[in-house]
Every structure is written in C-alpha cells, then in structure tokens.
C-alpha positions in Angstrom: 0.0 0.0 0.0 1.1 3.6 -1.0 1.7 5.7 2.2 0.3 9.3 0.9 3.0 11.2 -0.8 3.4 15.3 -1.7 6.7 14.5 -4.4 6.3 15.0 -7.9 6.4 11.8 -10.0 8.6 11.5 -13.0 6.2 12.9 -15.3 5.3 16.1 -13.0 9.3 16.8 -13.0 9.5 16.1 -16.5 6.8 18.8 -17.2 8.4 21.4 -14.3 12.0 20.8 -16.1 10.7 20.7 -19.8 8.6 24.5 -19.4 11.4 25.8 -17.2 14.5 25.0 -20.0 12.0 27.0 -22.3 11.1 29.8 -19.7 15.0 30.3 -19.3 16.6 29.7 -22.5 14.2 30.9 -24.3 11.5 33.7 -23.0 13.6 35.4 -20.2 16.3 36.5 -22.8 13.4 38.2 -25.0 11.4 39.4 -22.0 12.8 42.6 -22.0 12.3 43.1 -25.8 9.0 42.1 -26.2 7.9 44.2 -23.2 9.8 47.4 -24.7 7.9 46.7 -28.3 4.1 45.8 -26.8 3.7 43.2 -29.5 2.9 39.7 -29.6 5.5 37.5 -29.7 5.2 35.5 -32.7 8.3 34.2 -32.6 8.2 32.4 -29.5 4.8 31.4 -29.8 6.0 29.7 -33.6 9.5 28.4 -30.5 7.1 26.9 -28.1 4.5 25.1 -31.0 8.4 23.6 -32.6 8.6 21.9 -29.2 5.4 20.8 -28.6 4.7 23.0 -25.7 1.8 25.5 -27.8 -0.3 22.2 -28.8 -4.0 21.4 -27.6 -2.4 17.9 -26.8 0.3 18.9 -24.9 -2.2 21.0 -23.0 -4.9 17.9 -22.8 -2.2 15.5 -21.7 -1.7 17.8 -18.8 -5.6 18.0 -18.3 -5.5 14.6 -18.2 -2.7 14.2 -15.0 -5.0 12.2 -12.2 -3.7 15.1 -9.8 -4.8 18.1 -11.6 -1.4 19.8 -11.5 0.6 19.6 -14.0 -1.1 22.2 -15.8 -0.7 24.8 -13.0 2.9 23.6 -12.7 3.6 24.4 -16.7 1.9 27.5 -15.6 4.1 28.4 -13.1 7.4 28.2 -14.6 6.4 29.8 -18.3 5.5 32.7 -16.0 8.7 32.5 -14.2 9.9 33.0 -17.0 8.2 36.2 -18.1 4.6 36.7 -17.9 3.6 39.3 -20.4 5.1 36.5 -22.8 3.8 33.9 -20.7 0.0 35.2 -21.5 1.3 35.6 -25.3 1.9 31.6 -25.1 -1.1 30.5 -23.0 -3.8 33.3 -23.4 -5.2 30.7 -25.9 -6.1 28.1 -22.8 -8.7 30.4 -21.7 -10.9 30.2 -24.9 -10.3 26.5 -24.8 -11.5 26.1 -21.8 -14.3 27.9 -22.3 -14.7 25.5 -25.5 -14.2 22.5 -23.2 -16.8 23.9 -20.2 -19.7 23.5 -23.2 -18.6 22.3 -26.1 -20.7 18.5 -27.8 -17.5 16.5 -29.0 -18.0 17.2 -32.4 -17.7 20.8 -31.7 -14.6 19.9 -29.6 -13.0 18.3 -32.9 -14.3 21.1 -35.3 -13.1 23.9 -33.1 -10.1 23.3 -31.2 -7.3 22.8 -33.4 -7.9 26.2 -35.2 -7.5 27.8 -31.7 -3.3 26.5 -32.1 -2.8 26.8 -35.6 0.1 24.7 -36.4 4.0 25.2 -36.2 3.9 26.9 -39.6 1.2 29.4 -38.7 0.6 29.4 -35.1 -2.5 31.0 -34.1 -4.2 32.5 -30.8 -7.8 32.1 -29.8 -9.8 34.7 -27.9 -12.4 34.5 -24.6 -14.8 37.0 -25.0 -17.0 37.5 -21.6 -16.0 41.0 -20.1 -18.3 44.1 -21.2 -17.4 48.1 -20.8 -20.3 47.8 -17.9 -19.9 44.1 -17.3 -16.6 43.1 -15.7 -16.9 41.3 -13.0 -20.8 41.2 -13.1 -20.9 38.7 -15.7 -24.9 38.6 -15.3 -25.0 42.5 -16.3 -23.5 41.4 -20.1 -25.5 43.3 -22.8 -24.0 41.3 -25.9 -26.9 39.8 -27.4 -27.6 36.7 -29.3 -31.1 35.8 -31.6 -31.8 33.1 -33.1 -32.8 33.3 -36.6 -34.9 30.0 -36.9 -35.3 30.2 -40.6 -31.3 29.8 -41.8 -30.5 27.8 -38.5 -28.4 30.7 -37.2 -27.0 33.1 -34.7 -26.9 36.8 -35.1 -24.1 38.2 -31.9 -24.3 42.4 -31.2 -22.5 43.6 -28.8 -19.1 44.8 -27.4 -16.5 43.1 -25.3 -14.1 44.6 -23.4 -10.2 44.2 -22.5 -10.0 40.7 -24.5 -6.6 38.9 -24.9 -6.2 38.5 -28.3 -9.1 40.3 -29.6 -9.1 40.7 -32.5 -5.9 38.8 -33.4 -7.3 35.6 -32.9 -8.4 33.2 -35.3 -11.0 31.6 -33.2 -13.4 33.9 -30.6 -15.8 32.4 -28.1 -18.2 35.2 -27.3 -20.3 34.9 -24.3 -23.7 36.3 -25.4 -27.2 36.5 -23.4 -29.8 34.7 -25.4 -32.3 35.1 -22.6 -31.8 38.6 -20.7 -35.1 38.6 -17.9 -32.7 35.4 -16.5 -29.5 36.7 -16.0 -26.7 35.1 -15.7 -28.9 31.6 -16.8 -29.9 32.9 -19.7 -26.2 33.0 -21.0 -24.9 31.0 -23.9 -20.9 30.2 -25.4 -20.6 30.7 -28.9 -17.8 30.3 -31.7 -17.3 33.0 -34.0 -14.9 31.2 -36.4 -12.1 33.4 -37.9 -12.9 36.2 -41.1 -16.8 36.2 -39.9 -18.1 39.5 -41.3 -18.9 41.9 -38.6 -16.7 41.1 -35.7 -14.3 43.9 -35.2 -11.7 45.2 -32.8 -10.4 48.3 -31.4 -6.2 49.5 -31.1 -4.5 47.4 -28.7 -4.4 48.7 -25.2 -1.3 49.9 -24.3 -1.0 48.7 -20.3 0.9 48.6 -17.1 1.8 45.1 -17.9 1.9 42.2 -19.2 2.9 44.3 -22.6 3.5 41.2 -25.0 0.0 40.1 -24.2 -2.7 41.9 -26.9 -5.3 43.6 -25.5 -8.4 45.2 -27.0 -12.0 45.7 -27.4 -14.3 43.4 -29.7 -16.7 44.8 -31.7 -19.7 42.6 -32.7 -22.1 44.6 -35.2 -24.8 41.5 -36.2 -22.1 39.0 -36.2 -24.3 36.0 -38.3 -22.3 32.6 -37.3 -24.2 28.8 -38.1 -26.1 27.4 -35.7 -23.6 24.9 -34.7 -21.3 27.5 -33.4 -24.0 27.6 -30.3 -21.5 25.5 -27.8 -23.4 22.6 -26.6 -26.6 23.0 -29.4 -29.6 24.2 -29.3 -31.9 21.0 -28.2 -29.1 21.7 -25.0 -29.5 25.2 -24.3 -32.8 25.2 -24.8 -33.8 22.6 -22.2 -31.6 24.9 -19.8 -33.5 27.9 -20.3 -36.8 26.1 -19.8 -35.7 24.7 -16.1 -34.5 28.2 -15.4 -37.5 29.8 -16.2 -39.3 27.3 -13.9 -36.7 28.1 -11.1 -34.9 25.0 -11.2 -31.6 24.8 -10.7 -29.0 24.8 -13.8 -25.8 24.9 -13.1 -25.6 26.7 -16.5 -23.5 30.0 -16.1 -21.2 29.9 -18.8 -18.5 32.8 -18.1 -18.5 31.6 -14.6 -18.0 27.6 -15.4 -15.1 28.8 -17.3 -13.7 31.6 -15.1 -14.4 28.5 -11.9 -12.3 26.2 -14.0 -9.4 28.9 -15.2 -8.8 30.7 -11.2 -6.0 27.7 -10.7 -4.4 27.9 -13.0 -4.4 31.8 -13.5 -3.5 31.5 -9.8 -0.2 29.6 -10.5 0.5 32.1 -13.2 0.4 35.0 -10.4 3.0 32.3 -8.3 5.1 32.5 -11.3 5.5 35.8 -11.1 5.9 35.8 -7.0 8.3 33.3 -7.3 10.6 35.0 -9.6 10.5 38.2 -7.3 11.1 36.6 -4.4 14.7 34.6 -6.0 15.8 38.1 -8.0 15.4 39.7 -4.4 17.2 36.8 -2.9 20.2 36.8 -4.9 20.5 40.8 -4.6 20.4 40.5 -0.8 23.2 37.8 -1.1 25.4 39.7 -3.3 25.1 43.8 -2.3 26.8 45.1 0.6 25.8 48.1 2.8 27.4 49.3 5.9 29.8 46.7 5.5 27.8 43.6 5.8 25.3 41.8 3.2 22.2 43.5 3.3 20.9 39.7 4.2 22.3 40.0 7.1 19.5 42.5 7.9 16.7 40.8 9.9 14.2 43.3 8.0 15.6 42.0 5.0 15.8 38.2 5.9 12.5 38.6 7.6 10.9 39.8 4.6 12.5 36.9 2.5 11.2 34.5 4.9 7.7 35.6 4.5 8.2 35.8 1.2 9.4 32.0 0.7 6.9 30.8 3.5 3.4 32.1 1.4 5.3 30.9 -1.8 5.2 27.4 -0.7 1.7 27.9 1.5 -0.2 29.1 -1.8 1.5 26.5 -4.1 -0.3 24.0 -1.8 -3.5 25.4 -2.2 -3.1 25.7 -5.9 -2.6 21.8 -6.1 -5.0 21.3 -3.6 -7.6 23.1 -6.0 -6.2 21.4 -9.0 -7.0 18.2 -7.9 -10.3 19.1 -6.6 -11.4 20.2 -10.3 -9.3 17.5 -12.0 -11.3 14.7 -9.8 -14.7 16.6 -10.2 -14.6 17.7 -6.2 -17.1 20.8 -5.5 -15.0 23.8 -4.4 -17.5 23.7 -1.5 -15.6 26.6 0.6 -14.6 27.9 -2.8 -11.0 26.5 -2.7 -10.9 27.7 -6.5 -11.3 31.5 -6.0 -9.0 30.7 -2.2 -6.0 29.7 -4.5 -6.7 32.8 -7.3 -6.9 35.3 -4.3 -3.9 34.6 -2.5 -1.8 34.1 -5.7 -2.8 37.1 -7.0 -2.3 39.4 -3.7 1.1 37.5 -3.2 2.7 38.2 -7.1 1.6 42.2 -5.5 3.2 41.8 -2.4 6.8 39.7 -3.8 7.0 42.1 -6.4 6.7 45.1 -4.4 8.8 43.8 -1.0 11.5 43.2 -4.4 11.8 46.4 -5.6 12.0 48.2 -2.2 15.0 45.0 -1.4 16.9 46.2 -4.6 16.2 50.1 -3.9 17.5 52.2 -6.6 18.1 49.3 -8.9 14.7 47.7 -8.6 13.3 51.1 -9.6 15.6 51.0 -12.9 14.1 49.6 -16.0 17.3 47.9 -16.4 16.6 45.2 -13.9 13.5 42.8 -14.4 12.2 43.5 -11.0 10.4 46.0 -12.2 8.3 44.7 -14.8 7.4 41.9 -12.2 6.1 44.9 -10.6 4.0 45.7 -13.3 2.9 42.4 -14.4 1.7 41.7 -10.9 -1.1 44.3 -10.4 -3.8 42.9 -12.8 -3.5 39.3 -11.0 -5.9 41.1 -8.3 -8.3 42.2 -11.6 -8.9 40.7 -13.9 -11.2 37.1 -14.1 -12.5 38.4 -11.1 -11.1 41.1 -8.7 -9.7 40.0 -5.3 -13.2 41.5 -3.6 -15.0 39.4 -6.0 -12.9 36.2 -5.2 -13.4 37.4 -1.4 -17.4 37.2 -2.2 -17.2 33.9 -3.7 -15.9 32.3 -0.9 -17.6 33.7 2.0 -21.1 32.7 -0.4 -19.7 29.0 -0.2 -18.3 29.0 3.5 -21.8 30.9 5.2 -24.6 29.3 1.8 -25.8 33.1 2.2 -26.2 35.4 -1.0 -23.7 37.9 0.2 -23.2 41.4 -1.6 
C-alpha cells in the first residue's frame, strides 16, 4: 500500500523541467524586448508550438494528469519566466477552456485545433465575456444573441471589453445572453470562427503590464455565425432555459464555469510571477553590501525573504489542492478555486513590491526585471475576477448566504 506522498512523479518533474528549460533559454532572454515593443510575440509562440509546448495535446495530456497539477505547474514556470510572454503563449487556454466547459464532442474536434494553428502558422484564440459595464458582473452582459430560426443561425451584437487576443485571434468564443429577464442563466458560449463579417476590434491597449499580451475591445455589429457554433446545441440550451425559467436549478452559467475552472491555473500564473520576485530579491540581498555587511544579514531583509518564501510554498499547496479538486470533479464547497486565485494574485503584488523596495535604486531601474514583475503583478488582483470578488465567492460557499 502507497503511504500518501506530496513529491512529484517523474512525469510532473519532467513537465516542471521541460517548461522551465524553455522559460529560461528561451522567454527570459526576449522578455525585456518584447515588453519594450508591446507586441505579440510571434516568434516564440512559432518556438514553443516547434517543441510541442503550444499544442491542444500537450495542453490535454496535462488535463489529463489524475492530480490536476501539471497544468498549473507548466503555468508556473512559463510565467517564471516572463509573464507578459507567458500570457502571449497560454492566453489561448482560456478560450479553450471555455470550449471544453460547453462544447458537444463534435464541436470539440471542429473547433479546437484552429485555436493553435500549427507550427507553420501558429495562431491565438480569444475569450470574450467582459463588457465596458460588465466586468466582474458577468450577469449585467449586454452582448446579445437571436436566433434566426429560418437559416438555422445566430446573429451576436454587442461589445466586449479588454480581451486577450481580440481581434488577433483566429478563433473567438463570445459569451452572449440569449435570454436577458434570466441573467446570468440565460447566458450562452458561442464560436465565432475566424474572417466572420462583422466582428471587429479596437487598437490594442497599451498597459501597465503584461505588454507582449494583446489587448483590446471586440466589436460585434450583427455577427451572423451557423447554428452549430452555439456550444453545446440548441436542443441543449434550450432545455436549460426552460428549467431556469421554472426556477430549477441549472448549473448553466457559462462565463462563470469557465472563469471556476481557469482561477488555478491563473493562480499559478500570479506564483510565477511571486516566485521569480522573491529569488531576484534573494540573490540581490546575497550579493550587495551596505554598511559593511550583506544587506541579508538585515533581519528586516531576511524577515521579509522569509515571509516571502513561506506564502510561496503555503499558496502553491492550495493551488494543487484546488487542481485536484477540479481534476477529480470535487465541489470547491468553501470555494477553494477562488482561495487559490486570491492569494496568488495578492502575493505576485506583495513579492513584487517587498523586491523592488530590497533592490532600492536598482529595482526602480528599467534595467533590472524587478520592475516589470512589478508591473505584471497588479492585474492578477483584476482581472477574471477582482480579489473582492474572489473574497465574495468564498464567504457565499463557507456561510450558503447570498452575500453582496
């Protein structure tokens, strides 16, 4: 019998070592560059689909792992690496999982591959949920979708807002409400497959961070797509609406099944990015003298870099821990999903912020990578849900009370 065991198996450090070779050979050398340009990386997108990593089966072989973490461990160390670059490689995952929360298995076979291109032409997909008035309130969304019964087909209107990839993608998954008296329930997922007349997109957002990543608005003006771009079909959807409108439960939401299923592994993005703050502070406070002494030698400093290393390891655990929960179709009953998302996300803040005051004047150049972990950290405790959000998640789950 198998005594209960927290050590990687050869596979798991096979994964870790594999993503972290790439992370430092290959996207910390660029990181600087990439940031400096605020473009997409192409190149290392094309790099990372040459070795397999930028693949739909790469990325369903981790899905696949019995303990739901090899995924977030990939995660973690191609943000290690660089995370504006990082998002550049995986912003994709989201629209597939968004495909994968809804999708029949036909759809899963029609749509999926575009999402990666191949290594000739790499491409990016795009997940389309957040609205100018709709961020976190995913049941205010005022994209439309209407049936047109005649020509089996959708007609989407609407605009999304702050999408990676938009409008660079090939392949967009628009959340649309098909159903507005119910809310959030009357939500559908649908495909809009690349050169569809009448989906649009705004200049890329130039922003704090993550500057490799595109950003931009979507622009939907009676975006016609075929009926079987509805995720799941119609016969599917509607049966759901029907037991909504008769106040049965659904368990139908499809921004939040997606954003539910994506807060792991965003979360071991943000540890990435803590992670790599915490060791650049590390080695600065073992190298740089003040007063005569290493500046290690400083229990404010060592203090710190305890901490630091302590919550590193502490939210690791509950990234795995969530990991596995989804991987083995556990409830996030205390909302262990949005735990793991919410202390990531504060702690990428607080590492990269405790590492620019270690490194002082240095940390504050633009020379030194401290400082784009600074700025790559911020939106961890935004976006797919703000921290407060995340906060109102799991006090719902821990108390069963509709809490505002």
């Amino acid at each position: 019998m198998t005594g209960f065991s927290l050590e990687l198996t050869d596979e798991q450090r096979d994964v870790r070592d594999w993503v972290h070779r790439f992370a430092a050979d290959v996207v910390r050398p660029a990181a600087a560059e990439w940031d400096e340009r605020e473009e997409t990386p192409w190149p290392i997108i094309q790099e990372a689909a040459k070795i397999g990593l930028y693949r739909f089966e790469s990325l369903a072989e981790m899905h696949t792992d019995p303990s739901g973490i090899n995924l977030h461990i990939a995660n973690e160390e191609l943000f290690w690496g660089d995370a504006g670059i990082g998002m550049a490689v995986l912003g994709t995952q989201l629209a597939v999982a968004g495909i994968l929360a809804a999708a029949t298995p036909e759809q899963l076979g029609e749509w999926i591959p575009p999402c990666f291109g191949d290594v000739a032409d790499p491409q990016v997909a795009a997940y389309c949920a957040s609205e100018p008035q709709a961020g976190s309130d995913v049941s205010a969304l005022r994209t439309r979708a209407r049936y047109d019964q005649g020509r089996d087909a959708w007609v989407l209107r609407g605009q999304k807002a702050w999408i990676t990839n938009g409008g660079i993608a090939g392949i967009h998954v628009v959340i649309a409400s098909v159903a507005p008296e119910l809310g959030a329930r009357g939500q559908a997922a649908f495909v809009v497959p690349p050169g569809t007349k009448g989906l649009h997109a705004g200049p890329k957002i130039k922003k704090l961070g993550l500057r490799a990543s595109h950003t931009a608005d979507v622009f939907l003006d009676d975006v016609r797509v075929p009926g079987r771009c509805l995720l799941g079909g119609k016969e599917r959807l509607d049966e759901r609406l029907s037991r909504a409108r008769e106040g049965s439960r659904t368990n139908g939401q499809a921004a939040m099944a997606t954003f539910e299923a994506s807060r792991p592994t965003v979360a071991a993005q943000a540890l990435g990015i803590a992670r790599a703050a915490y060791e650049h502070a590390l080695e600065y406070a073992l190298a740089r003298e003040a007063f005569g002494r290493l500046i290690i030698d400083n229990q404010a400093i060592a203090f710190s870099l305890a901490e630091l290393r302590t919550e590193i390891e502490a939210v690791r655990l509950l990234i795995w821990q969530a990991g596995w929960m989804a991987r083995n179709n556990r409830s996030f009953d205390a909302g262990q999903g949005s735990m793991s998302k919410l202390r990531a996300g504060e702690l990428a803040v607080t590492a990269a912020e405790k590492a620019v005051q270690i490194l002082g004047g240095a940390g504050y150049s633009r020379e030194h990578p401290v400082q784009r972990l600074y700025r790559d950290a911020k939106i961890y405790t935004i976006f797919e849900g703000t921290s407060e959000i995340q906060r109102l998640v799991i006090a719902r789950a821990i108390s069963g009370r509709h809490i505002q």
